[in-house]
Legacy VTK file of the C-alpha trace (Angstrom):
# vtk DataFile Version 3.0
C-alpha trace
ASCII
DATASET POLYDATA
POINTS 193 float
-7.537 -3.484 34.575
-10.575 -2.929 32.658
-12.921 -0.006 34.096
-15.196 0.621 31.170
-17.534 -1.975 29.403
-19.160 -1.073 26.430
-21.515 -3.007 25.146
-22.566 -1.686 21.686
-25.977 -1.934 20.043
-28.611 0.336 18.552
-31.251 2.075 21.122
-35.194 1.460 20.215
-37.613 -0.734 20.358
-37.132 -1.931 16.642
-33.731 -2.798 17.185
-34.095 -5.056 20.523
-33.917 -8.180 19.679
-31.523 -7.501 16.755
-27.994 -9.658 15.756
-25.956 -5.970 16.354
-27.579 -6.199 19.681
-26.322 -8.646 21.458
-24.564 -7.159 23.655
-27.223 -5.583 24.833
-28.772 -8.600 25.390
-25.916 -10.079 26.956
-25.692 -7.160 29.465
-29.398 -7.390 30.370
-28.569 -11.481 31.541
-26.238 -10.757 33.202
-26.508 -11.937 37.073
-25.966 -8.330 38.457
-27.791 -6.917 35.899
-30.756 -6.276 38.350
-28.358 -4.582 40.981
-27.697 -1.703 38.086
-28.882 1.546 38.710
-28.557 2.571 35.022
-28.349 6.801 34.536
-28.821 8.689 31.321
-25.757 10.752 30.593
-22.700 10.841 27.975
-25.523 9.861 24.933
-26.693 6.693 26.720
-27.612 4.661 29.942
-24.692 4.406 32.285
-24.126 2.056 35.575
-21.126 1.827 37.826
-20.398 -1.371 39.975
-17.804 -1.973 42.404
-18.619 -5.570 42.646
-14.897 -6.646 40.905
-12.515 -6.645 43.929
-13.465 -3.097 44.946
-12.479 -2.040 41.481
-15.382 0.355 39.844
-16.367 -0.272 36.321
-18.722 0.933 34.138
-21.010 -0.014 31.948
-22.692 1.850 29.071
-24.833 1.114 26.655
-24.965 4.248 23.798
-27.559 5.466 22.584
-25.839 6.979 19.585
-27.183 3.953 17.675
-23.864 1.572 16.568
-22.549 3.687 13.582
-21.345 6.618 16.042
-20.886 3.997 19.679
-17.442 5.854 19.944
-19.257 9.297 20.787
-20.690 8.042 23.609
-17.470 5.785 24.912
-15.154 8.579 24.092
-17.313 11.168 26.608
-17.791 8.375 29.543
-13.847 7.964 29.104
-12.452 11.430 28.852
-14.889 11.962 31.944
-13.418 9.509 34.364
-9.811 9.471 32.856
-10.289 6.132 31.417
-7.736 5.076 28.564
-8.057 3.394 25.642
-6.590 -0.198 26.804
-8.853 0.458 30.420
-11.630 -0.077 27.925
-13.508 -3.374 26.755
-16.046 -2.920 24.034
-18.980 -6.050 23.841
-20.064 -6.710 20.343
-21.548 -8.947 17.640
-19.257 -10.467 15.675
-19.832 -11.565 11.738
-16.531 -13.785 11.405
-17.179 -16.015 14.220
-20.260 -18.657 14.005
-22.901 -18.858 16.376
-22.139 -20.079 19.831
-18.647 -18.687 19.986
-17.362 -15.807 21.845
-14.146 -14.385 21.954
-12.055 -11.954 23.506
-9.068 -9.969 21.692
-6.986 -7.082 22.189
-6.594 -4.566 19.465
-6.385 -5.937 15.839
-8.390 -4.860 12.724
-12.071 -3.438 13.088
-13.334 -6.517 10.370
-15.877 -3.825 8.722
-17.681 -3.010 11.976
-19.056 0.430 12.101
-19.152 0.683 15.755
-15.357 -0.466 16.470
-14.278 1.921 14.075
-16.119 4.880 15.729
-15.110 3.852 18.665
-11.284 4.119 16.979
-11.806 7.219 15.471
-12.655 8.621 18.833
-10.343 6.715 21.309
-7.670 7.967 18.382
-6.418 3.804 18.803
-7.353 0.121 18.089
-5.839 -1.131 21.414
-8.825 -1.515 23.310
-10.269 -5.014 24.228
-13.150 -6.558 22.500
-15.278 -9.318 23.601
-17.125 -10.659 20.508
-19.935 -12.466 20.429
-20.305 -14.569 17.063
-23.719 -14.406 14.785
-22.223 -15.991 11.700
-22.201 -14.641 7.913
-25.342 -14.861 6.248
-25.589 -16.741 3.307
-26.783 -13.560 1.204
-25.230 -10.386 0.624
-27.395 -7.816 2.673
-25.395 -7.861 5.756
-26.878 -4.790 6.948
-30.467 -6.598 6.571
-28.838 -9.637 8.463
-27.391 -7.846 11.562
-30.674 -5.896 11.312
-32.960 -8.768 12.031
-33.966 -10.955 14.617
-32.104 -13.670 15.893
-34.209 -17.436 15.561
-36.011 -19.055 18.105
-32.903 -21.544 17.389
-29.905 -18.412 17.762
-31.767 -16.959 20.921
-31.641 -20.893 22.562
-27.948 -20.937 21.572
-27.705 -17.180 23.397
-29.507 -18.487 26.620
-26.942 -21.504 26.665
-24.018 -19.321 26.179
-24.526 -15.889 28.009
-23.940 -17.364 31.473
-20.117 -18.733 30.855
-19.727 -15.487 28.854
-20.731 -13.711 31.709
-18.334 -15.615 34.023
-15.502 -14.887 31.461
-16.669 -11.343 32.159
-16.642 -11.588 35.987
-12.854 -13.004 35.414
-11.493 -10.171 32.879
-13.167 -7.827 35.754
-11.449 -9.335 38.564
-7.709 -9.754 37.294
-5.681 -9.703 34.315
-7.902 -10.043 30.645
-4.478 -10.826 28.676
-3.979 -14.352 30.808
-7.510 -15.089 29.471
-6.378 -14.659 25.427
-5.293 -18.439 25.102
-8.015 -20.210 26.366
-10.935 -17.462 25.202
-9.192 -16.786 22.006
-12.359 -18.086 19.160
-13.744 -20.048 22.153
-16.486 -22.166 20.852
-18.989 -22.703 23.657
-21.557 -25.329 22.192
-20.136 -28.635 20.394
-22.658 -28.983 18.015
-23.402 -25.041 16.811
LINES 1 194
193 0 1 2 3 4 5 6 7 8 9 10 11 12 13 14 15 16 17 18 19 20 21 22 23 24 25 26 27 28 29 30 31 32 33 34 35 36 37 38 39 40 41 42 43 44 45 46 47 48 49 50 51 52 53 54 55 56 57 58 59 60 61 62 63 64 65 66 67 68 69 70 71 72 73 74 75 76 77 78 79 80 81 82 83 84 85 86 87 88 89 90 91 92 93 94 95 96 97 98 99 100 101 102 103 104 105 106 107 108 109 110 111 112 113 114 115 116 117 118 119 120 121 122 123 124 125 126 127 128 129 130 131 132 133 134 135 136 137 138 139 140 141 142 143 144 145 146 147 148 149 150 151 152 153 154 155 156 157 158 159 160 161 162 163 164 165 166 167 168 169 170 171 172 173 174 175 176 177 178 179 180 181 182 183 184 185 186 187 188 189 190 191 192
């Protein structure tokens, strides 16, 4: 059972409408996001819901900006005795193209500074991950990329994709995430992204 969602990003203005902060995005659409009482505490804004089968989870957002995301996960999960594979970590995702989302367990971090704080702290890898693909630019500034707005074309593709992402949420919530893997595994939600 999952009882902590994560859903990394970088806190500020500048940074909201961001590629590295789609999650944050994501967790703002989703439907119970307006049913959140959101609290500041372990670096960042924290929400419990008991919506999932009488099962509470939390949600964070942290406010560590995404380079040290771990801190903040690591405090919220020490806190309420949450381990490592109890946790599911929302994120942008370079290797996957726009319009597909994904969910994994464990694996490599693929250069992403926040999964790997989020190792370093959690002192593991096996946590869950539900990725959220932006595509490679064509350049080599990555950091500029992730650091820049999404298009008027990538936020359409985000407003046609966040609500069956959010039911894939409602169903790793609910029940077992590992019986999702086959059919969520690189899941490309649009045909023609």
């Amino acid at each position: 059972m999952i009882s902590l969602v994560a859903f990394l990003g970088n806190y500020g203005k500048k940074y909201e409408g961001n590629r590295h902060n789609v999650a944050w995005l994501f967790a703002d659409s989703l439907p119970i996001a307006g049913s959140l009482s959101w609290q500041k505490k372990f670096q960042g804004h924290y929400a419990t819901c008991d919506s999932f089968g009488g099962h509470r989870v939390y949600f964070l957002k942290p406010e560590t900006y995404m380079n040290l995301s771990g801190d903040s996960i690591g405090q919220l999960a020490r806190f309420y005795k949450i381990k490592p594979e109890e946790v599911l970590v929302v994120h942008d995702e370079l290797e996957l193209p726009p319009g597909t989302v994904s969910l994994k367990n464990g694996g490599g971090l693929g250069g992403h500074n926040g999964l790997r704080s989020t190792k370093a702290v959690l002192g593991t890898a096996d946590f869950w991950r539900l990725r959220f693909g932006i595509g490679r630019p064509e350049h080599k500034d990555v950091a500029g990329y992730v650091l820049s707005d999404f298009t008027s074309d990538e936020k359409i593709i985000l407003s046609q994709i966040f609500p069956s992402a959010a039911t894939l949420l409602e169903k790793v919530l609910s029940g077992d995430p590992a019986k999702l893997l086959p059919e969520w595994n690189k899941k490309k939600l649009l045909a023609d992204t």
